[in-house]
C-alpha positions as CSV (number, residue, x, y, z in Angstrom):
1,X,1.7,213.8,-113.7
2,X,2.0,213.1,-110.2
3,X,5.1,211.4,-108.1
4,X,3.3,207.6,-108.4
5,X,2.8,208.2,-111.8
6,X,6.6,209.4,-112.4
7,X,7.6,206.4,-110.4
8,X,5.3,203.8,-111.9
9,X,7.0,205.3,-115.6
10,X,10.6,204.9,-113.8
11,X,9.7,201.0,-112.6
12,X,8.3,200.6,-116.3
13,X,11.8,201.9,-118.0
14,X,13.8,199.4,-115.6
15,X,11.8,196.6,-116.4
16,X,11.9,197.5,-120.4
17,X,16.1,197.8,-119.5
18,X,15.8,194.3,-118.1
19,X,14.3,193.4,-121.4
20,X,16.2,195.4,-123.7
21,X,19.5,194.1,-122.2
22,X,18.7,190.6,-123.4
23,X,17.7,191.6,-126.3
24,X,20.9,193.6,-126.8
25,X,22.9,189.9,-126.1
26,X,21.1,188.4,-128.5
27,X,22.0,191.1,-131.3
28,X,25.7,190.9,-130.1
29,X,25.7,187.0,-130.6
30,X,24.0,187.8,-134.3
31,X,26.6,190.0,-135.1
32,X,29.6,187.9,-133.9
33,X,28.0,184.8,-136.0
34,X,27.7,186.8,-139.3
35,X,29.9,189.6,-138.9
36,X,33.2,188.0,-137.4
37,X,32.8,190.0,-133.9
38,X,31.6,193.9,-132.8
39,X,33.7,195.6,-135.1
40,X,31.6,195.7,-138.0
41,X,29.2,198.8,-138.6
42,X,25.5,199.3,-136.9
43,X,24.5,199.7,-140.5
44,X,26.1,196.1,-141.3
45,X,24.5,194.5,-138.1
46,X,21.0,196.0,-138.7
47,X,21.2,194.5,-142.6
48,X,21.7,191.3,-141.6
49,X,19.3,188.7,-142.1
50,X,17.2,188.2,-138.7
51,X,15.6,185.0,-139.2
52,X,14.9,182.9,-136.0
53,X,16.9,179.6,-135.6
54,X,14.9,176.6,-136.2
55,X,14.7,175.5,-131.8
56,X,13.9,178.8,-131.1
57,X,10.7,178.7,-128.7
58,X,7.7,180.8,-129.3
59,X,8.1,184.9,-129.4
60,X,9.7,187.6,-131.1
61,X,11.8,186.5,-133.9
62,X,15.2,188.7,-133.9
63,X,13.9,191.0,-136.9
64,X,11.3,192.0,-134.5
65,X,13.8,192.0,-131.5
66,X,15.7,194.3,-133.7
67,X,13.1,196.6,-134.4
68,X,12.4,196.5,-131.0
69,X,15.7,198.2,-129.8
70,X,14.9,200.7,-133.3
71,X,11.6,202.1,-131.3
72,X,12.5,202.5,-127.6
73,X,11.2,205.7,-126.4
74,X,14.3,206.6,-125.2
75,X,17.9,206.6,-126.9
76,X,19.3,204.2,-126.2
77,X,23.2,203.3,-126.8
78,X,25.6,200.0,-126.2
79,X,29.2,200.4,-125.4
80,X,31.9,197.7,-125.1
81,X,34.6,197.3,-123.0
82,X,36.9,200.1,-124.6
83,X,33.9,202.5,-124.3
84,X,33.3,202.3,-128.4
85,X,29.6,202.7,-129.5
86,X,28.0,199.2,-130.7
87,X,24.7,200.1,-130.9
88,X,22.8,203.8,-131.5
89,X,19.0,203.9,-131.8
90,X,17.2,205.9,-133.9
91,X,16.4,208.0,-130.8
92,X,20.1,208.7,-129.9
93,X,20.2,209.6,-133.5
94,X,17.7,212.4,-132.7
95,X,18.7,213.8,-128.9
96,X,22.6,213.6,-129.8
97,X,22.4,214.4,-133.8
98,X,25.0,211.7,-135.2
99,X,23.2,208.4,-137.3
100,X,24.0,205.3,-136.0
101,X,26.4,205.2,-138.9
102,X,28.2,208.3,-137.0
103,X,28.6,207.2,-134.0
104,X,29.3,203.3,-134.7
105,X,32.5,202.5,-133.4
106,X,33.5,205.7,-132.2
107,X,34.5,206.5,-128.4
108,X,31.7,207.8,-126.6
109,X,33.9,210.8,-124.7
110,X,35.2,212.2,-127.9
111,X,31.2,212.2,-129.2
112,X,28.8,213.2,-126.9
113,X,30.8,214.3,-123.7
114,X,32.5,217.9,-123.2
115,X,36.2,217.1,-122.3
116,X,35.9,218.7,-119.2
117,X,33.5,215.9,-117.8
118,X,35.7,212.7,-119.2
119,X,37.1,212.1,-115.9
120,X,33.6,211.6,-114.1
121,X,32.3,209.4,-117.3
122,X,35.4,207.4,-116.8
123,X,34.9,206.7,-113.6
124,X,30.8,205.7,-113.4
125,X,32.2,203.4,-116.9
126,X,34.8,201.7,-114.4
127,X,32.4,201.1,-111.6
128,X,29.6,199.9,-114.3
129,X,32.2,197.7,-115.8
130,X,32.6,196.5,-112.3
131,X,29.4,195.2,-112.0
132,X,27.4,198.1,-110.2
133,X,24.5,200.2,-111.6
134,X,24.3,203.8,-112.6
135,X,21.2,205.6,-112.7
136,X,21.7,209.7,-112.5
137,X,21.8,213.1,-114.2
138,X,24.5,213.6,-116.3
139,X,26.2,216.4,-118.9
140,X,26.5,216.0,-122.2
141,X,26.5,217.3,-125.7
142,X,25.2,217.4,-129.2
143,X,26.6,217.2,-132.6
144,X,26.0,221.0,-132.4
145,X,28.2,221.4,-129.5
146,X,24.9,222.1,-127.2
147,X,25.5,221.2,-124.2
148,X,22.5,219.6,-121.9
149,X,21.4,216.9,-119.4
150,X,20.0,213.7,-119.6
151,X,19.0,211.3,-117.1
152,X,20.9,208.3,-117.6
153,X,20.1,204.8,-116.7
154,X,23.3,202.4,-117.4
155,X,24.0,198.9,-116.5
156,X,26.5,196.1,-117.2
157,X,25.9,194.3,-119.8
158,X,26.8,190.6,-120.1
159,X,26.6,187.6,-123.0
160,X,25.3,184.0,-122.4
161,X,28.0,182.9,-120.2
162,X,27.6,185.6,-117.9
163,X,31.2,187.6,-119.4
164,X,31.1,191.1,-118.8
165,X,30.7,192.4,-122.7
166,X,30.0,196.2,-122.0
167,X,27.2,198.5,-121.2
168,X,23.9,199.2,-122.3
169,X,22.5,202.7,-121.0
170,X,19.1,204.7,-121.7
171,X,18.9,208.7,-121.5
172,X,15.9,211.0,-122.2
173,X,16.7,214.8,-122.1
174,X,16.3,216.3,-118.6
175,X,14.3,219.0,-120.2
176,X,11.3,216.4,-121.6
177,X,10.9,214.7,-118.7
178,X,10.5,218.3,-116.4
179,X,7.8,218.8,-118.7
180,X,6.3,215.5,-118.7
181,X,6.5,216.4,-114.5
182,X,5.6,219.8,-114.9
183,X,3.5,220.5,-117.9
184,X,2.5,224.0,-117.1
185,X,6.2,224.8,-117.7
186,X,5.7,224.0,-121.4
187,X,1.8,225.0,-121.5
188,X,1.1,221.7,-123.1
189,X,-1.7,220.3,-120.2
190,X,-2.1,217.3,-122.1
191,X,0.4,214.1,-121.4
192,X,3.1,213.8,-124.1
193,X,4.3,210.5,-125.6
């Protein structure tokens, strides 16, 4: 894969962020109506009924919204305002190793990042929570304790009336995405997907 390629795929994620940030609003604003606010599971949000309200213009109804943010390509987590997981996909289940039951309301420093880089998380989270975005490599860890890097791609997140609610950030695994640049490094010639 060349450089245009890599940043065609790049363009392609931010666009898909644009999207998924919406979309991430929308389930926010399902939860508060049925679940009294953001302190209920991920398990208890993803139950709920998604039916589309009855003015709702043509498009994805908020199941398929929901299962939407289930399939991203990349994991794909949703902090609020005191830095406490709302939302885990089913691919941050797999690069970080906790279920979206695990890592539902807990503090993203204590889960996935080695005490030694809490300071640096803390401050991109303040500037992010100041309205800027955050696009980078960045240390973290697994359930295992194994330590790694992802590319991170994190931006504010706000509800309808434009209040700052939290973040929504994307990572892949630094490692897939050197291959998906340099294949020869894995000896797999063929694009991965």
């Amino acid at each position: 894969m060349d450089e245009e390629e890599l940043m065609k795929k790049i363009r392609a994620l931010e666009e898909g962020q644009a999207e998924l940030k919406r979309e991430v609003s929308k389930l926010h604003e399902l939860r508060t109506e049925h679940c009294g606010g953001g302190t209920q599971s991920q398990q208890a949000a993803d139950s709920l009924p998604l039916r589309p309200p009855a003015h709702r213009a043509a498009g994805l109804s908020r199941r398929h919204h929901a299962m939407v943010m289930r399939s991203m390509g990349q994991a794909v987590h949703v902090l609020d305002l005191q830095g406490k997981i709302l939302y885990w996909n089913r691919n941050a289940e797999h690069l970080y190793g906790y279920s979206s039951a695990e890592a539902a309301g807990h503090d993203i420093t204590r889960l996935i990042v080695h005490p030694d880089d809490i300071p640096s998380l803390n401050s991109i989270i303040g500037n992010i929570f100041t309205g800027k975005c955050w696009r980078g490599n960045f240390p973290v860890k697994n359930k295992s304790g194994d330590r790694f890097f992802v590319v991170a791609d994190a931006t504010p997140l706000h509800d309808d009336d434009c209040s700052l609610m939290g973040l929504v950030c994307l990572s892949e695994d630094t490692r897939t995405l050197r291959e998906l640049i340099d294949p020869s490094t894995s000896g797999d010639y063929y694009a991965k997907y």
